[in-house]
C-alpha positions in Angstrom: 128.6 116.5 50.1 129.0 119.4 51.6 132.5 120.2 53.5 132.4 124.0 54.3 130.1 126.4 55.8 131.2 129.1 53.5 128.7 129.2 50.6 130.5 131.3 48.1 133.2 129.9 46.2 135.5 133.4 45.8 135.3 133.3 49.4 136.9 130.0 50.1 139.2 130.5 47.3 140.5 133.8 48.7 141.0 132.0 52.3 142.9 128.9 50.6 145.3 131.9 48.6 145.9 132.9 52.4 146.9 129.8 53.8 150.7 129.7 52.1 151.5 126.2 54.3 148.6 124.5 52.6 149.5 125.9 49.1 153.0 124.6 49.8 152.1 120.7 50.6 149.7 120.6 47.7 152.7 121.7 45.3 154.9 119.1 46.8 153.0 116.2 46.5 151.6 117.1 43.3 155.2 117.3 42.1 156.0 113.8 43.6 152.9 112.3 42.2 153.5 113.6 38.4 156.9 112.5 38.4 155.7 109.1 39.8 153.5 108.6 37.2 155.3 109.7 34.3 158.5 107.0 35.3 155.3 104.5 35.9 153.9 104.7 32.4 156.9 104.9 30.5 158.0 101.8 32.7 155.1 99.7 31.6 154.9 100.9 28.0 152.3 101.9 25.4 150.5 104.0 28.0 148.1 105.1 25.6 147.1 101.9 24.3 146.6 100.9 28.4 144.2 104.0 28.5 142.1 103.1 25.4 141.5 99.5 26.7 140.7 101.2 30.0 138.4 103.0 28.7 136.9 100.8 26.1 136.0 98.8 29.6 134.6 101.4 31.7 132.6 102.3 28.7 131.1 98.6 28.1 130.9 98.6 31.9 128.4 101.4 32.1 126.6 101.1 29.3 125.2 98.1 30.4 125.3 98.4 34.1 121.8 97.2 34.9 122.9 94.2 33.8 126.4 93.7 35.7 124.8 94.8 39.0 122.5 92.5 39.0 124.9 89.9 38.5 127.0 91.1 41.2 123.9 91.2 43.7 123.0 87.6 42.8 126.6 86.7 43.0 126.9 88.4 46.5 123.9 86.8 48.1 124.8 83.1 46.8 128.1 83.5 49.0 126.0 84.9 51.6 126.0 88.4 52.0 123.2 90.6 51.7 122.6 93.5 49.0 120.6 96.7 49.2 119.8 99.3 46.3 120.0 102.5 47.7 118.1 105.0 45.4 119.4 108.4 48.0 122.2 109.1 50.5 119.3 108.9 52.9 118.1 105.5 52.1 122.0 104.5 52.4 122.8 106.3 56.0 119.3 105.1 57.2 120.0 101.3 55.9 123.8 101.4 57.3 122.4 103.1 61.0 119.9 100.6 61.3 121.6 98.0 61.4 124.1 98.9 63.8 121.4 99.7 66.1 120.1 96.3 65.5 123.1 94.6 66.3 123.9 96.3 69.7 127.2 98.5 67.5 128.8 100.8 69.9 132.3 101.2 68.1 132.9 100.9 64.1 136.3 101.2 62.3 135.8 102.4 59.1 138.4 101.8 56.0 138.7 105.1 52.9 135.3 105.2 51.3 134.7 108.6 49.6 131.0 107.5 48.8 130.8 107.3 52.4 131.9 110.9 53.2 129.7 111.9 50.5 126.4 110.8 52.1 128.0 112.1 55.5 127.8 108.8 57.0 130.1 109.6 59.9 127.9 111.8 61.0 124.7 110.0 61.0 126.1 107.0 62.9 127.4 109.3 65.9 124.1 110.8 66.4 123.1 107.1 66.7 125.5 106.6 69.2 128.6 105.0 67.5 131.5 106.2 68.2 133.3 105.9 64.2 137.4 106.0 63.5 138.6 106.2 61.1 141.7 103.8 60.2 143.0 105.6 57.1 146.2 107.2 58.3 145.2 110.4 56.2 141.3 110.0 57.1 142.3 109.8 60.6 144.7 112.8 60.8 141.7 115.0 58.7 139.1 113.3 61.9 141.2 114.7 64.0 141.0 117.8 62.9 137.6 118.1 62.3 138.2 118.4 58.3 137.2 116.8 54.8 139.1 115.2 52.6 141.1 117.5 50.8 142.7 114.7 47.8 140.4 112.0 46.7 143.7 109.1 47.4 145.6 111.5 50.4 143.0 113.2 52.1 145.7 114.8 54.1 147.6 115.9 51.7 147.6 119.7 53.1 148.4 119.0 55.6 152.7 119.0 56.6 154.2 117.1 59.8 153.9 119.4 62.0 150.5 120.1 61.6 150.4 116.5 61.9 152.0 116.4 65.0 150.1 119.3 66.8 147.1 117.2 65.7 148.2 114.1 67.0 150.3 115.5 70.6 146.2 116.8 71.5 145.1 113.5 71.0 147.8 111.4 72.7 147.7 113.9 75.8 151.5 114.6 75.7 154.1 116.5 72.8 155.1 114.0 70.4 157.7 114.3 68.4 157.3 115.4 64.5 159.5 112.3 63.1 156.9 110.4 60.9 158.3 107.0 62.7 156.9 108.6 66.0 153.7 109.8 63.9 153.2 106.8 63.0 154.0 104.5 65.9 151.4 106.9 68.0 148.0 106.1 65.2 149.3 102.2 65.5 148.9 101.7 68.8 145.4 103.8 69.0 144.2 102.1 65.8 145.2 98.6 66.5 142.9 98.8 70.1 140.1 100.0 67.7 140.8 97.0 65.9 140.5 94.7 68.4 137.5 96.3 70.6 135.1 97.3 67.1 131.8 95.3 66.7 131.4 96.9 62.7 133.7 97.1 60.1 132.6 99.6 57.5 134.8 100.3 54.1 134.6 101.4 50.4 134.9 99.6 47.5 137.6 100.4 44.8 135.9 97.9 42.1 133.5 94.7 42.5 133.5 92.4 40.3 130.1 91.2 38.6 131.3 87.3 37.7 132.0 86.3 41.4 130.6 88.6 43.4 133.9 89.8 45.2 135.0 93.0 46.3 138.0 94.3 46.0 139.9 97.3 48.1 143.0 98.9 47.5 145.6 99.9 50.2 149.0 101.1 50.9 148.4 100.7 55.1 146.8 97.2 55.7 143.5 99.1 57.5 141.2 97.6 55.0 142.2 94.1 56.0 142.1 94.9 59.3 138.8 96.6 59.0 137.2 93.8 57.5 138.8 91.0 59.3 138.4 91.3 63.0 134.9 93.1 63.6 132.1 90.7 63.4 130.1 93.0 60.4 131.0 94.6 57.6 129.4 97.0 55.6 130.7 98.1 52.2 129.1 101.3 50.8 129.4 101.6 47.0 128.8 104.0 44.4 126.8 102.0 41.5 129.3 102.5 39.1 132.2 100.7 40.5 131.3 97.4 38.8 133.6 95.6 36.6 132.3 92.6 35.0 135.7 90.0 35.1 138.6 88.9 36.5 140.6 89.7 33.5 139.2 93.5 32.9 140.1 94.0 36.9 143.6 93.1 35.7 143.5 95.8 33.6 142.1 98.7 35.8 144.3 97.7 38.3 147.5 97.8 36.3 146.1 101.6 35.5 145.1 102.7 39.1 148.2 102.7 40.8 150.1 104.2 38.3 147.8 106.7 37.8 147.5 107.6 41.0 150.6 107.5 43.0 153.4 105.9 40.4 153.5 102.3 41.9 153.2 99.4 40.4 150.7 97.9 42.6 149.5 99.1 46.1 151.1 97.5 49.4 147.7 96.0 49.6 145.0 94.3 47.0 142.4 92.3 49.2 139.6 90.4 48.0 136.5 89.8 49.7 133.2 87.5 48.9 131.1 87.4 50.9 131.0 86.3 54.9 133.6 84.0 56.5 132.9 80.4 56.1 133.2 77.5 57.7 136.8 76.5 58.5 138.0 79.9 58.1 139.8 81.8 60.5 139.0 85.3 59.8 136.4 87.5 58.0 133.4 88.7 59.1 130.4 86.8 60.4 128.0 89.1 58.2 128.6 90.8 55.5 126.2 93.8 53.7 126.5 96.0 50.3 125.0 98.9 49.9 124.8 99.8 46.4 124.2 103.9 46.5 122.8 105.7 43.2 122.1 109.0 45.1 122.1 110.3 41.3 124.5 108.6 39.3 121.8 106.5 37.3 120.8 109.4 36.4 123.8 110.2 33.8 123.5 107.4 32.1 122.4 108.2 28.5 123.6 111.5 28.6 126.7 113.9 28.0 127.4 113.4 31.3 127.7 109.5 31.0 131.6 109.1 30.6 131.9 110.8 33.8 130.6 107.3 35.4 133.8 106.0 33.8 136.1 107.3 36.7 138.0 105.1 38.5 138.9 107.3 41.6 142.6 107.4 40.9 143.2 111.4 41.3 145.0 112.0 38.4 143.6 115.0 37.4 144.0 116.3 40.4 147.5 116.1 40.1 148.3 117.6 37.3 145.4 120.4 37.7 146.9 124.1 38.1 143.6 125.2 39.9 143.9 122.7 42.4 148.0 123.4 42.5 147.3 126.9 43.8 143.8 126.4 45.9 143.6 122.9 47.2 140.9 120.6 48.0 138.5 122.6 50.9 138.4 125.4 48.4 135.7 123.5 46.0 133.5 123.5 48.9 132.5 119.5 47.5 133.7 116.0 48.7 135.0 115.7 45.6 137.7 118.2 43.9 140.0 119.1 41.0 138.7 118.4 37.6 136.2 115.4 38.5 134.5 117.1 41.6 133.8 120.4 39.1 132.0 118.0 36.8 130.4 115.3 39.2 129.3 117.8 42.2 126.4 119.3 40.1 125.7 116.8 38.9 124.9 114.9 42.4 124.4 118.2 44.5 122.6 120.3 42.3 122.7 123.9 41.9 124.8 124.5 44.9 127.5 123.8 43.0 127.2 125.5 39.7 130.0 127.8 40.6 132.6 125.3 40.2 132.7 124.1 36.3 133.6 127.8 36.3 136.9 127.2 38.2 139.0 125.8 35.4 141.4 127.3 32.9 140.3 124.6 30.8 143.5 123.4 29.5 142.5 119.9 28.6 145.8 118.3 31.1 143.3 116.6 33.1 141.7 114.8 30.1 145.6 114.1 29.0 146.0 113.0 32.4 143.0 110.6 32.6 144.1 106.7 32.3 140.5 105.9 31.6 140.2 108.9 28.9 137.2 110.8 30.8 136.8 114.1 28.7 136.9 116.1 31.2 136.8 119.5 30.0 134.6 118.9 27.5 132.0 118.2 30.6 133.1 121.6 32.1 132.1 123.5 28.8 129.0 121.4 28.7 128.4 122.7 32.6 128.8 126.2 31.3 126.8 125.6 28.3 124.1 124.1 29.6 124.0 126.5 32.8 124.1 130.1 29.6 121.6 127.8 27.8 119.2 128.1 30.9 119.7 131.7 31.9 121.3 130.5 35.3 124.4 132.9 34.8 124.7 136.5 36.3 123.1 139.3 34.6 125.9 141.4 33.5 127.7 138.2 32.3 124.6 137.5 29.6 124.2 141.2 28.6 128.6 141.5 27.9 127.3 138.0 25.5 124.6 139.6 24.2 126.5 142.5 23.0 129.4 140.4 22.0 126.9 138.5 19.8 125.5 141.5 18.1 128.8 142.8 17.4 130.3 139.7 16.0 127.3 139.1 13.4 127.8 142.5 12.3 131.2 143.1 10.6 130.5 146.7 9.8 130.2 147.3 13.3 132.9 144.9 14.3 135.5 146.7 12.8 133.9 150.0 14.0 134.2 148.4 17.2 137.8 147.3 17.3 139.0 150.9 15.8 137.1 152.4 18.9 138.3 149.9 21.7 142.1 151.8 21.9 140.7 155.4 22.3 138.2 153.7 24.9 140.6 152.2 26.9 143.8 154.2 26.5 142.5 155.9 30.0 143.0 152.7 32.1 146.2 151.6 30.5 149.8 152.7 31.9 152.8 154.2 30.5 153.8 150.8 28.9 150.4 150.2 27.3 149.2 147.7 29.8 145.4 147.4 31.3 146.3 146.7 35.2 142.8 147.8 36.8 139.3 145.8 37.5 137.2 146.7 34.7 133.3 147.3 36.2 131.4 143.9 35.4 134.5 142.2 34.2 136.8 142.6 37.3 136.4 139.0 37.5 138.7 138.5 34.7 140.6 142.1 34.9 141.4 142.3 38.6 143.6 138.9 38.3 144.7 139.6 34.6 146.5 142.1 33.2 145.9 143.3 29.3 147.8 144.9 26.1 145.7 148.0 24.8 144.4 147.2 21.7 146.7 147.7 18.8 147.1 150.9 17.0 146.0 149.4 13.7 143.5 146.7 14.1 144.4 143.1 12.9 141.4 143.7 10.0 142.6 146.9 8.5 146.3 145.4 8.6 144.7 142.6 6.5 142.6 144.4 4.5 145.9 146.4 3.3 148.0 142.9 2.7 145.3 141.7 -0.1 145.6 145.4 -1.6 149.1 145.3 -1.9 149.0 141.2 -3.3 146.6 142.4 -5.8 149.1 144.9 -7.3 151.6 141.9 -7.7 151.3 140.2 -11.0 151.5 136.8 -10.9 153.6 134.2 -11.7 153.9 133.2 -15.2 152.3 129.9 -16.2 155.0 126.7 -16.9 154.6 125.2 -20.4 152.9 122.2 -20.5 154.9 119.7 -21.6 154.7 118.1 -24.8 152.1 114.8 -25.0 151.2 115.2 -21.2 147.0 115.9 -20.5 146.7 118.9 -18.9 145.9 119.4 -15.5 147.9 115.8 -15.4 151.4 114.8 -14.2 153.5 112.6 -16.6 153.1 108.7 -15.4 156.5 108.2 -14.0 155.7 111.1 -11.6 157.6 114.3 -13.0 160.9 112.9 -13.5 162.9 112.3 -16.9 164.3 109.3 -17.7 161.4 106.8 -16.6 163.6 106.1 -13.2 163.8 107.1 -9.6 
């Protein structure tokens, strides 16, 4: 999961706040893809009521998900495909590697599969000795450049034209120019002789669903067709949670996905797939494998963490995340990034990435921004809770708590406290009152924020003085009841005279 050698998070954040070209792109299409979706929702309506059916689905979904994968297995092997369960990343790459080797694979095209990139299957099949391209144009502009992806639906999305041209002239052997028609027209022509020549076909899966036994892959480009059309095999690698039991509910995440993700309607491409080609067909693949990967997931389900299964991949809260706005995708250090990849990296990788619930303002847009209604920063305070809970965060950071909390259960010394803080930090401020400087074991808040000195008179005492003053004011004169009405009752025609309204 992995996508940087730089361990540190402040690190790779302080390189992505250096790299003004990448912070650029990322604003631009996160502008284009807000403003996409907003025109989308209001086009179809109700957006809200879409959402809570959404999630009402990917809730039923997962709470009984032993139940619609093994419905989907059985469906997938009655049309002739073949299923395996993989429990780890390993027991996926080692499945997928095996049997290429056993089929003679030299060349695989592979289709957008983030599952895939997080159990680095690229990787593995090289060092069996398949050569892998990838068929995404994004995925292959980030292969090319020896990157991750950076978005979870544009992978490239850092990257601008030129880049992309660079990128593509060292490839092609000769300076191209930077016109996306000539971009493009270059990665045809190498992709469609990939096509043609590959013995495996390896893709994602955006959603399966359980009552047929038919995946289903969502495209704007056409590679996923190809992918799975021409080679003679084709493996789908799929997280376990991207079940959905029928037709019908499929409608429904599919009317969201789109919209959610880049504005349109419907992708260029929806393609279907169950199982192998059959008899009298004239495309498909002659054998078809799933590869169901938990490599955690089951893990979550029956705790807080369980609506985080509920994702449908769209990267909506990436798009509307200010974190992401100013560092980008590499930054997180994770497959996955924004909002999602902060809660769902620890929770798949472990303690390498405890760091990242911590990079969030917490402003609640990507839960807004959710079509499937994911809380998502309610996971990133449970992250942090859980992490205080278990000593795991720094020193200083738990003593600053622990006198916080002794302070705050003490109002005596609280207000002691808060008359002390101005004549304790009057040194640090400037001529206009403000704290500017990196403050010892809080420079991690001070250094990027700057602070008012504490007022003169504190909040309490200002209080205190207001109830004084109130208590000297008499108060108003009790109304006389009126005659043959119950006290502490209003007359039955409600106040007025007359009887009438």
């Amino acid at each position: 999961m992995r996508t940087s050698d730089e361990p540190s998070l402040e690190r790779r954040v302080a390189q992505a706040l250096r790299d003004d070209a990448m912070r650029a792109a990322v604003r631009a299409a996160q502008e284009r893809f807000r403003s996409g979706k907003r025109a989308a929702e209001d086009e179809l309506g109700d957006w809200e009521a879409w959402r809570a059916l959404g999630e009402a689905i990917r809730r039923r979904t997962i709470e009984n998900l032993d139940l619609y994968l093994a419905e989907l297995a059985d469906r997938v092997e009655a049309a002739g495909g073949h299923v395996f369960f993989a429990e780890t990343a390993a027991e996926a790459v080692r499945y997928v590697v095996d049997v290429a080797r056993s089929r003679g694979v030299r060349r695989a095209v592979k289709s957008k599969s983030m599952v895939s990139e997080e159990i680095a299957l690229n990787r593995a099949l090289e060092a069996a000795g398949v050569e892998v391209l990838e068929t995404d144009l994004g995925e292959y502009i980030i292969q090319l450049a020896g990157e991750a992806p950076s978005h979870i639906i544009a992978p490239a999305i850092h990257k601008n034209r030129r880049e992309i041209a660079a990128l593509f002239s060292r490839a092609a052997g000769t300076e191209l120019s930077d016109e996306p028609e000539a971009l493009v027209r270059f990665a045809r022509e190498r992709l469609r002789e990939a096509f043609m020549t590959a013995e495996l076909g390896i893709t994602g899966v955006n959603f399966a669903v359980a009552e047929s036994g038919t995946l289903v892959l969502v495209t704007n480009e056409g590679n996923a067709r190809m992918t799975t059309a021409l080679p003679r095999i084709h493996i789908a690698v799929m997280g376990a949670e991207r079940v959905v039991p029928t037709w019908e509910e499929l409608a429904v995440l599919l009317t969201l996905l789109p919209r959610s993700a880049t504005g349109q309607k419907i992708t260029s491409y929806v393609t279907a797939l169950t199982g192998p080609r059959r008899p009298g067909e004239s495309d498909g693949s002659e054998e078809f494998h799933l590869v169901v990967v938990d490599n955690g997931r089951l893990d979550l389900l029956g705790t807080p963490y369980q609506a985080a299964l509920h994702c449908i991949r769209c990267g909506a809260c990436l798009n509307i995340c200010p974190v992401y706005r100013q560092i980008g995708g590499h930054a997180y250090g994770s497959v996955y990034s924004g909002p999602i990849g902060k809660v769902i990296s620890p929770l798949l990788g472990g303690d390498a990435w405890a760091e990242l619930p911590h990079a969030s303002s917490l402003c609640g847009a990507c839960t807004d921004a959710c079509p499937v209604r994911i809380p998502l920063h309610e996971l990133l305070i449970e992250h942090r809770t859980n992490q205080a809970a278990a000593g795991k965060r720094p020193a200083a950071e738990r003593l600053l708590f622990r006198l916080y909390g002794a302070l705050v259960t003490r109002p005596a010394l609280y207000r002691r406290a808060i008359r002390l803080a101005r004549f304790c930090l009057r040194p640090l401020a400037d001529r206009e009152g403000w704290i500017r400087r990196a403050i010892g074991p809080l420079a991690g808040w001070t250094k990027m924020r700057d602070f008012p000195l504490p007022a003169r008179r504190p909040f309490l005492d200002r209080w205190a003085a207001e109830r004084k003053r109130r208590g000297r004011i008499s108060p108003a004169p009790k109304r006389e009841r009126r005659k043959g009405t119950p006290a502490g009752r209003p007359p039955a025609n409600g106040g007025t005279e007359g009887g009438g309204r």
